[in-house]
C-alpha positions in Angstrom: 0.0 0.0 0.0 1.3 3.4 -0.6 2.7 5.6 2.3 0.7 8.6 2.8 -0.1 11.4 -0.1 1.3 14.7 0.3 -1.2 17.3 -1.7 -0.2 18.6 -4.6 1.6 21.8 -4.5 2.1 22.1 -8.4 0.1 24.7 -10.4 -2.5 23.0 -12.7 -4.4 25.0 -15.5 -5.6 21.5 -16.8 -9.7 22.9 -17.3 -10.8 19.2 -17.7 -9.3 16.5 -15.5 -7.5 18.1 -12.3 -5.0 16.4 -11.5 -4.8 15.0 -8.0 -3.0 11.9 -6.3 -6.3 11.3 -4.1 -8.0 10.4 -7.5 -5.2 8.9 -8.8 -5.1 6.7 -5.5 -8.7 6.2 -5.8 -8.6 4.8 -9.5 -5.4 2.5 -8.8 -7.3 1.1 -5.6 -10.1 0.1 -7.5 -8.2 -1.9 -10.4 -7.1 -5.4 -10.1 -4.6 -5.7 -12.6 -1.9 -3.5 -14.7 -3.8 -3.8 -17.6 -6.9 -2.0 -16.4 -4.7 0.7 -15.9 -4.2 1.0 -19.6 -7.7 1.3 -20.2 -7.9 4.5 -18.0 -11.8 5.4 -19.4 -13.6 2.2 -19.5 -12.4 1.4 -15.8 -12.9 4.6 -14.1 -16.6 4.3 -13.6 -16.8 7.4 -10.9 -16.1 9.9 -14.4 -17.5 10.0 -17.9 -15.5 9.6 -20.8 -15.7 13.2 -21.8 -14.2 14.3 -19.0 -10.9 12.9 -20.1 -8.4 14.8 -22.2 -8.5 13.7 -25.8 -5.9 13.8 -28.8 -5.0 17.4 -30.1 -6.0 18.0 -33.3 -5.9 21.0 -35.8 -8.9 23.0 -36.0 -9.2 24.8 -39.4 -11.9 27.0 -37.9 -9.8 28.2 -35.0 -6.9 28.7 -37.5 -9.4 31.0 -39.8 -10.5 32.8 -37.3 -6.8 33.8 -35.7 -6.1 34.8 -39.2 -8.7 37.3 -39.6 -8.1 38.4 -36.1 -3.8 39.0 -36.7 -3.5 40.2 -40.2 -6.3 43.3 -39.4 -5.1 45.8 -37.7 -5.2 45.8 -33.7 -7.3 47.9 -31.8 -8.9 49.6 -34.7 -10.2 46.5 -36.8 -9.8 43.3 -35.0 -11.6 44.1 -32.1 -14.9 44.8 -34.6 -14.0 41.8 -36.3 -14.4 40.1 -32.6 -17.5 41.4 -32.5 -18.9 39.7 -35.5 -16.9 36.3 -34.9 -18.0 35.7 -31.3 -21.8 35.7 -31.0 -21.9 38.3 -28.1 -19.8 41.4 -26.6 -19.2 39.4 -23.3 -17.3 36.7 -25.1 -16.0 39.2 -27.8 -14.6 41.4 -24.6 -12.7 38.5 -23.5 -11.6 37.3 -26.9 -10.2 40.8 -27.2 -8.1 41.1 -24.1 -6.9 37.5 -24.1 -5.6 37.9 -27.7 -4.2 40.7 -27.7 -6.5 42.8 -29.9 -6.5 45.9 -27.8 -5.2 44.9 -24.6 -6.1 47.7 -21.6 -7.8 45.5 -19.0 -5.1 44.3 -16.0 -7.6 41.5 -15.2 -6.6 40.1 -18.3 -2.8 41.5 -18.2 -0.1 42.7 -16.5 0.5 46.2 -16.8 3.5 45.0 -18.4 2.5 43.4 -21.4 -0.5 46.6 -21.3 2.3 49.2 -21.9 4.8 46.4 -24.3 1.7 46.0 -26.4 1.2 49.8 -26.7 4.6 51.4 -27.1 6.1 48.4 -29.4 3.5 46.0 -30.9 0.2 48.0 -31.9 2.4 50.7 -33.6 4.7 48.3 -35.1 1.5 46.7 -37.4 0.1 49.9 -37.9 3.6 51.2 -38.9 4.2 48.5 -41.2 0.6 47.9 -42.3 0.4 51.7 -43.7 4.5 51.5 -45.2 3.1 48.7 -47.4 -0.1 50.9 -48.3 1.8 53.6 -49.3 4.4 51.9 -51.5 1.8 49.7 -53.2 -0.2 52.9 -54.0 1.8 56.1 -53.8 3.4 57.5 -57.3 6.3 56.2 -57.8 8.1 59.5 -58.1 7.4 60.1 -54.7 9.4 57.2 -53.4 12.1 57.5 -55.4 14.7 56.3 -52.8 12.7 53.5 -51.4 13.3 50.1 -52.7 9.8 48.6 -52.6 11.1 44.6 -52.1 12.8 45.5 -48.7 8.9 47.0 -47.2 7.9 43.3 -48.6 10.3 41.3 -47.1 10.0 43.4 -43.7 5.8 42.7 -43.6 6.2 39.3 -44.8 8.2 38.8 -41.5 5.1 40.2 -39.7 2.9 37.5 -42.2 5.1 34.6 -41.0 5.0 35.7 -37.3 0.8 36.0 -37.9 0.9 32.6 -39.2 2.6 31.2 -36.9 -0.2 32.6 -34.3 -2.5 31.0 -36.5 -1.4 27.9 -36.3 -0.8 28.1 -32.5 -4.4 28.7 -31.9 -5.6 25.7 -34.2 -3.7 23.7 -31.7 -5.4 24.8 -29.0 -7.4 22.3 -26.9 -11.5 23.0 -27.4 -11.7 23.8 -23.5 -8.8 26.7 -23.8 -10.2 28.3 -27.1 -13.4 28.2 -25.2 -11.4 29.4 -22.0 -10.3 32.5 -24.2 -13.9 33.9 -24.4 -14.0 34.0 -20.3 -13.4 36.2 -17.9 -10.2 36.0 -15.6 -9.3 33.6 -14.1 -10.3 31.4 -16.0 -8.3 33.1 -18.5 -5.8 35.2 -18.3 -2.0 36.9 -19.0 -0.4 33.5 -17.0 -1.9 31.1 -18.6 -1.4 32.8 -21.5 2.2 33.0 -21.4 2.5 29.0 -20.1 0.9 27.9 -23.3 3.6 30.1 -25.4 6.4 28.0 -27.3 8.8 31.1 -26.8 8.0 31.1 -22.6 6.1 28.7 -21.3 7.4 25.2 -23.3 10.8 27.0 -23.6 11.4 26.6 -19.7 8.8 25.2 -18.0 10.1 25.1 -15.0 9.3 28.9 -14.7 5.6 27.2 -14.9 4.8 24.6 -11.3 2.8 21.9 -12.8 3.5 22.3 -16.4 5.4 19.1 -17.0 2.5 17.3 -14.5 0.6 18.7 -16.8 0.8 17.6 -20.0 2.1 14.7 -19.2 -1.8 14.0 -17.4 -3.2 15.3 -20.8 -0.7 12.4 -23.0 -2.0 9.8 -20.1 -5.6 10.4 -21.3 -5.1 10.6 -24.7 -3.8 7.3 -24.7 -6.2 5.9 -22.3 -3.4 5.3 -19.4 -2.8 5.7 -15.7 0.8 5.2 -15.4 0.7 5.0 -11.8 -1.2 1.8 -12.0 1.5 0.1 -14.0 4.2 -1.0 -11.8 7.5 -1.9 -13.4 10.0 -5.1 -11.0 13.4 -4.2 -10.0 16.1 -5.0 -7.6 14.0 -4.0 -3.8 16.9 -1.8 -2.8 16.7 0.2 -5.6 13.4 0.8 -5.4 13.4 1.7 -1.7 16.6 4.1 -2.6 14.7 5.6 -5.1 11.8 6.0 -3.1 13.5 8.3 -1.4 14.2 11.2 -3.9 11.9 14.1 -4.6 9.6 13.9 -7.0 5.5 15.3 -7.8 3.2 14.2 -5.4 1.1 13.4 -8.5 4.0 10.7 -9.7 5.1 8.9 -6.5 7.5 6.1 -6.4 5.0 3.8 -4.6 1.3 3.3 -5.0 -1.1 0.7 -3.9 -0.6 -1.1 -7.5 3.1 -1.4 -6.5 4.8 -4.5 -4.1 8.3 -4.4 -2.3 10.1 -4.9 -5.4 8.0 -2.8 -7.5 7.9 0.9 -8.4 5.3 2.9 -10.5 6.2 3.5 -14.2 4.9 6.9 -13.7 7.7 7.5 -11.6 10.5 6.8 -13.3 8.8 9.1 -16.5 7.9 11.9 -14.7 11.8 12.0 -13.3 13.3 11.1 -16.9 11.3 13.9 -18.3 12.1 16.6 -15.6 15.7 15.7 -15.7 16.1 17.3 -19.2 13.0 19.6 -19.4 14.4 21.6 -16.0 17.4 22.7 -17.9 16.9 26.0 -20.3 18.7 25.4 -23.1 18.1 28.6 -24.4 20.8 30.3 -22.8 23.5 28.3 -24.4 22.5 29.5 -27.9 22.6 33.1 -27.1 25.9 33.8 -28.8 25.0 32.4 -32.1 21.4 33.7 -32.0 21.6 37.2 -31.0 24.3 38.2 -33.5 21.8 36.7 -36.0 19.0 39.3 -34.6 20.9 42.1 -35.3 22.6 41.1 -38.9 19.3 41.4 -40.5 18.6 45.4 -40.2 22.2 46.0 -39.9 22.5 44.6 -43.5 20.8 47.4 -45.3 22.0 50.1 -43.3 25.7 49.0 -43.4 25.1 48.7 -47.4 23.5 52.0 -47.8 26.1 53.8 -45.2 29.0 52.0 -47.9 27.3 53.6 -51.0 26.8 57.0 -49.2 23.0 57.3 -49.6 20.6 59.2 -47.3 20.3 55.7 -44.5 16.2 56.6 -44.1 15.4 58.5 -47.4 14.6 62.1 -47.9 11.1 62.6 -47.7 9.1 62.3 -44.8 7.0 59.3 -46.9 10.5 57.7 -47.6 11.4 58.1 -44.0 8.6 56.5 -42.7 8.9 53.7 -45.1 12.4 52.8 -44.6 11.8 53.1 -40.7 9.2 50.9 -41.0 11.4 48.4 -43.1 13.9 48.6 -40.3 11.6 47.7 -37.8 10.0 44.6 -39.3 13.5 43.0 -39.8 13.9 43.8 -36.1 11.0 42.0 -35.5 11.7 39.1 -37.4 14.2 38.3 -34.5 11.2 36.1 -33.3 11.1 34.2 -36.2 14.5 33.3 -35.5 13.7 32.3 -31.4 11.0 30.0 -32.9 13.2 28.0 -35.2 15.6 27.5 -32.2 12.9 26.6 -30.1 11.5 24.0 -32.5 15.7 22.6 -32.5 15.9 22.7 -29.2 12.3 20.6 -28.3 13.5 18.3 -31.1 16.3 17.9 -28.6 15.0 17.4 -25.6 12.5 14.8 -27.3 15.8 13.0 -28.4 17.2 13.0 -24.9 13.9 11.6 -23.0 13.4 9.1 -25.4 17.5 8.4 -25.1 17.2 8.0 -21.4 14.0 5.6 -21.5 15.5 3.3 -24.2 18.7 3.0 -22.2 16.8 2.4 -19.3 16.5 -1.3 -21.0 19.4 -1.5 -22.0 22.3 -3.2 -19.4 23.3 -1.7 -17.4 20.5 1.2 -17.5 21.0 4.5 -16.7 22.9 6.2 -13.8 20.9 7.4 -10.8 22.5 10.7 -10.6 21.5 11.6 -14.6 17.9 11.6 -13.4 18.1 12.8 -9.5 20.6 15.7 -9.0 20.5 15.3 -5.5 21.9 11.8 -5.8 25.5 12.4 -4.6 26.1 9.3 -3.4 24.6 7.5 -6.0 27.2 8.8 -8.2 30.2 7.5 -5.7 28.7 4.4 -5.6 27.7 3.8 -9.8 24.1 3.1 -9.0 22.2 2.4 -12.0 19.0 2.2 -12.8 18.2 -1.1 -15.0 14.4 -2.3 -16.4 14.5 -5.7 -17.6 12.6 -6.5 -20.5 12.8 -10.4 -20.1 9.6 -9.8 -17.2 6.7 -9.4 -18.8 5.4 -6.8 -16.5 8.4 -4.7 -17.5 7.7 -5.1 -20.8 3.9 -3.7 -20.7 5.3 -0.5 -18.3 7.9 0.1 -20.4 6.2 0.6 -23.5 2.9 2.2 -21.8 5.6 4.9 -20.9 7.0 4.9 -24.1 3.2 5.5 -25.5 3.2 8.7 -23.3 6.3 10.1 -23.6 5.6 10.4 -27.3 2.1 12.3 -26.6 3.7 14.6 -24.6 3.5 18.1 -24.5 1.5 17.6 -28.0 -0.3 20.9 -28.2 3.3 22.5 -28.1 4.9 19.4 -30.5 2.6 19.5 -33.6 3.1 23.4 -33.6 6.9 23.0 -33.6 6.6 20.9 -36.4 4.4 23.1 -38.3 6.4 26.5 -37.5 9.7 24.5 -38.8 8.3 24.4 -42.4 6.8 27.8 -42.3 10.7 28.8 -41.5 11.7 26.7 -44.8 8.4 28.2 -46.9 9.8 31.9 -45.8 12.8 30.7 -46.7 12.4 29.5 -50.3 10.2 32.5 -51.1 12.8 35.0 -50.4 14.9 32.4 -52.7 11.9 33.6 -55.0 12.1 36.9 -54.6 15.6 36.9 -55.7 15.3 35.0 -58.9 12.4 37.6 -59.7 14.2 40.5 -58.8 17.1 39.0 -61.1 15.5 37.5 -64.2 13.0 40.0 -64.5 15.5 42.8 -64.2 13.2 45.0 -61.6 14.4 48.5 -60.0 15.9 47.4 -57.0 19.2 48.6 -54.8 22.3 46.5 -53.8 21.1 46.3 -50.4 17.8 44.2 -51.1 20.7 41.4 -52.5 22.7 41.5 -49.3 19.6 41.5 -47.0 17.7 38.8 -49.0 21.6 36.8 -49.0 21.6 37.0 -45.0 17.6 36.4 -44.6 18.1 32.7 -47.2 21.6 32.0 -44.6 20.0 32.4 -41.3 16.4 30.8 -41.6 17.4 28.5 -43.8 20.7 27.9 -41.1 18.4 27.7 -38.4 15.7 25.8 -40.1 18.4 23.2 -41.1 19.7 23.0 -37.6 15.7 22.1 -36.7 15.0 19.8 -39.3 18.8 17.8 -38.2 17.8 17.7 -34.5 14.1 16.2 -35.8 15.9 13.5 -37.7 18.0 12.3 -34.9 14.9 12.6 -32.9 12.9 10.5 -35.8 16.1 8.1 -36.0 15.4 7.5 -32.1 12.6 5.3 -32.9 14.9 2.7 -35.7 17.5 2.3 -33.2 14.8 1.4 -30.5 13.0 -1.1 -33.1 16.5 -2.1 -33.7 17.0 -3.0 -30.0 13.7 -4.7 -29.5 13.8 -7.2 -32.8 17.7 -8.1 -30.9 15.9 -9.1 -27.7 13.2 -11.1 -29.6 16.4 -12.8 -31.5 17.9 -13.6 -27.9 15.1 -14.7 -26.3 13.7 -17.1 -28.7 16.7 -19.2 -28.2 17.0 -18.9 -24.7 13.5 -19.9 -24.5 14.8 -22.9 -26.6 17.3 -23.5 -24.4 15.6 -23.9 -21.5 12.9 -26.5 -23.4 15.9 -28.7 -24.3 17.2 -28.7 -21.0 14.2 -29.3 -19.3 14.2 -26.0 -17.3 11.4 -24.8 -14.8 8.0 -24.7 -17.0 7.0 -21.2 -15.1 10.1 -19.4 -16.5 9.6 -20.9 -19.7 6.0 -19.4 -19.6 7.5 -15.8 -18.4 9.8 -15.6 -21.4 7.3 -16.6 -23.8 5.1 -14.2 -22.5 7.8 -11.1 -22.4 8.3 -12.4 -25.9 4.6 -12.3 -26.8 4.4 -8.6 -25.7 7.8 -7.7 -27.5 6.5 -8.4 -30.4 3.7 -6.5 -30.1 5.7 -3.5 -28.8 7.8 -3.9 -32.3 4.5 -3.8 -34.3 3.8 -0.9 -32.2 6.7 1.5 -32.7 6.9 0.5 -36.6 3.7 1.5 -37.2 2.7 4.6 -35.0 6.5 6.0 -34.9 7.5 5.3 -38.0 4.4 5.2 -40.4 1.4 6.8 -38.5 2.5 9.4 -36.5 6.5 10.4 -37.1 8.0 13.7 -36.7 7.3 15.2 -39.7 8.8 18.0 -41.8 6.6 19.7 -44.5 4.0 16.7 -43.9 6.6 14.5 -45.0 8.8 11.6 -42.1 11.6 13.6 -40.8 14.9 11.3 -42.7 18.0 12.2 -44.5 15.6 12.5 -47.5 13.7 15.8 -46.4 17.2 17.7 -45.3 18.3 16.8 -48.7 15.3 18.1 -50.9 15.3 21.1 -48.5 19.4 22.0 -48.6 18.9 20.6 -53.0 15.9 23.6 -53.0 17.9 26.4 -51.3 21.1 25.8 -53.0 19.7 25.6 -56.6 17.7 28.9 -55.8 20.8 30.4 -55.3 22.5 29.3 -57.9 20.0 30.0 -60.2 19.6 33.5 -59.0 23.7 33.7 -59.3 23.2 32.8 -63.0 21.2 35.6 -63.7 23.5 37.7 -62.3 26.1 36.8 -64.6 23.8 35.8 -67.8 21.9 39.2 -67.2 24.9 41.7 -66.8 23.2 43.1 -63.7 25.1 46.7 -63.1 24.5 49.5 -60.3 25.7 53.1 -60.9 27.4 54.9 -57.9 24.9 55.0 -55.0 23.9 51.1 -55.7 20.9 51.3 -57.6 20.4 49.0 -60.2 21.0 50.2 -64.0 17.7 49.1 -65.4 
């Protein structure tokens, strides 16, 4: 039986199933066996299967609306459009405030993100927004010193960033989009931050309860209760480990669990905080803020080397060029996205690392899951799950099953703002070629800013689609590993029938054996045919990167052939001899 529950100090925001131990405990009471516990909906008969958390999905509906709602302008336009959308001004209120529209209520937000949204992200659409306008309507003669492809390329950054919005919100649960059209607390600036990739996934442990979070909402997609499915190993380990903090929702010892047992919902939670606690950000912050700042430093460092007026001469062209500036400032989050989606790819790979070596002999050490463990370390304590014990095997994968749900509403997002990256990417390749082949009025400095916009997303977006391979990869060596232990234990199973060996442990291999099998079935087809990580809807393999880096590179070299073929000339101050 399980020692007593401490409550649960983490922060939930879970608007469905709270979590709790005292229900967990309740559910794991009532079942009888491990496998009940993998049928989390049909055995709990004190809640209703709609009360459950199920798979995320993309809404096309919730992606629509977001669209309408980010590419009109904010304060003036969106909120009106609210209006229409929403059915009522209560629910169009909150839809306005919790998105951002026109943000001026502190029940809703921090005076903070009130005066961030004010001073910097309001003017910066409308800035942009009427640049655009006025060089896709004004007479030419009065922007004479404005090259019109640079405004472009500066509010397709803004486009991109929309999108990605619009994207995040089809991701959204049902029960948080309709949490959006509430009042606080139900909704508000916190939660709104902890369901950001940029803040909230980027380091959750900023966020208590985050991790318990989602790793409740991949449990009920799949139908589990991992704290009803013990896994066997050595008793002192167990009571060693028993010992170490972890959530009070994912104890070491249930009442599903004996003296030699421990709940596979422990060992998960810990593999999974081990890496998630870290913030990886910080170590990429030499490489990525350089990269911020290269991007409207290009055109002013080419325009300063030609000696032409850096913002224009009239106040039309100054606004313009200001406004250019400011959108390639702004497409510095562009750039945090596509190292957030390579560093989640990451931290995927590592989990799913640590739980396939946890199989493997010797396991893992103590001390790469439990910081605290000092003397774990000085003594080499590892921790081992053998997959010859049937019992093993069914934790083992139901974890596995988990793990790859997981934070899902933040995965499928990452995967989708990774090939926007590569779309933006390739259409600036476009841009180029036009610019080029068609022989359009352009300056110099449109080349050298397009040149360092195609090298840093497409860098970055590289970088992303490598670390999803090796995360994608993960799953071949794991199949790999599996189809060995079937090899091995058919003929030790054979072995023991030849030497007449006790019938029981005959029985328990066959049985391990059974359930391997299945587990190979399993990961072939839902990791590697089903559901893989996917780049531009395609399985993330060597294939993809290759298309992608074949794409870029011939881009560029066609564009560099048109520079040569076309006898492209500037005069003095850079602009182009049309």
């Amino acid at each position: 039986m399980a020692e007593s529950i401490e409550p649960n100090n983490s922060e939930s925001f879970l608007s469905l199933r709270q979590p709790s131990n005292e229900d967990d405990e309740k559910f794991i009471a009532g079942i009888s066996s491990p496998y009940e516990a993998a049928k989390l909906r049909s055995c709990s008969h004190s809640r209703s299967a709609e009360s459950y958390h199920s798979p995320v999905t993309f809404s096309w509906r919730a992606f629509w609306k977001t669209f309408i709602y980010e590419n009109l302008p904010p304060v003036f336009l969106s909120p009106l459009a609210a209006l229409v959308l929403e059915g009522s001004k209560s629910r169009a209120w909150h839809v306005i405030q919790n998105r951002g529209l026109c943000s001026i209520s502190t029940k809703h937000h921090s005076i903070g993100t009130i005066i961030s949204s004010w001073l910097i992200v309001y003017p910066a659409s409308w800035l942009l927004t009427t640049a655009l306008l006025l060089v896709l309507f004004s007479e030419p003669a009065t922007l004479q010193n404005i090259d019109t492809f640079q405004i472009v390329l500066a509010y397709l950054l803004l486009f991109m960033r929309r999108l990605i919005i619009s994207v995040k919100y089809a991701y959204f649960r049902e029960e948080d989009l309709e949490r959006l059209c509430l009042p606080a607390p139900d909704w508000d600036d916190r939660k709104t931050q902890r369901r950001l990739v940029g803040q909230g996934w980027a380091n959750p442990a900023q966020f208590p309860g985050l991790i318990e979070d989602e790793i409740t909402c991949a449990m009920d997609e799949n139908d589990i209760c991992l704290q009803g499915i013990p896994v066997t190993m050595d008793p002192q380990l167990v009571q060693d480990l028993s010992q170490h903090d972890s959530s009070p929702l994912f104890p070491a010892k249930t009442s599903s669990t004996r003296e030699d047992e421990i709940s596979s919902g422990f060992f998960l939670f810990n593999i999974i905080n081990s890496v998630y606690q870290t913030y990886f950000v910080a170590r990429y912050r030499a490489i990525i803020y350089p990269c911020m700042l290269a991007i409207p430093a290009t055109p002013l460092l080419v325009r300063s080397y030609y000696d032409v007026n850096l913002f224009g001469v009239t106040p039309a062209e100054q606004l313009v060029t200001a406004a250019s500036i400011l959108g390639f400032m702004l497409g510095f989050q562009l750039l945090f996205f596509g190292l957030i989606c390579a560093i989640d790819f990451e931290r995927r790979y590592q989990t799913g690392k640590k739980l396939g070596d946890i199989v493997k002999y010797p396991g893992i050490l103590v001390s790469s899951i439990f910081a605290d463990s000092k003397a774990a370390v000085a003594n080499n304590r590892h921790i081992f799950i053998d997959l010859q014990r049937r019992a093993n095997v069914f934790g083992w994968m139901n974890a596995r099953k988990v793990l790859r749900s997981f934070g899902d509403a933040f995965y499928l997002r990452i995967q989708a703002y990774t090939s926007i990256l590569i779309f933006y990417s390739l259409f600036c390749i476009g841009i180029l070629n036009l610019i080029v082949w068609t022989e359009m009025r352009h300056h110099i400095s449109t080349i050298y800013v397009i040149a360092m916009i195609i090298t840093i997303i497409s860098g970055i977006s590289l970088f992303a689609i490598y670390k999803a391979i090796k995360l994608q990869s993960l799953s071949e060596e794991h199949r790999d590993f599996v189809r060995n232990q079937l090899f091995i234990l058919e003929e030790e199973i054979w072995e023991l029938k030849l030497s007449g060996a006790d019938n029981a442990r005959i029985i328990d291999l066959q049985s391990a054996k059974a359930l391997l099998e299945q587990v190979d079935e399993s990961i072939h087809y839902k990791e590697l045919i089903y559901k893989p990580t996917t780049i531009l809807g395609y399985a993330a393999n060597n294939g993809i990167i290759g298309s992608v880096m074949g794409l870029v590179i011939t881009g560029c070299l066609f564009a560099i052939q048109g520079f040569t073929s076309t006898g492209i000339s500037y005069d003095q101050l850079g602009w182009f001899n049309f």
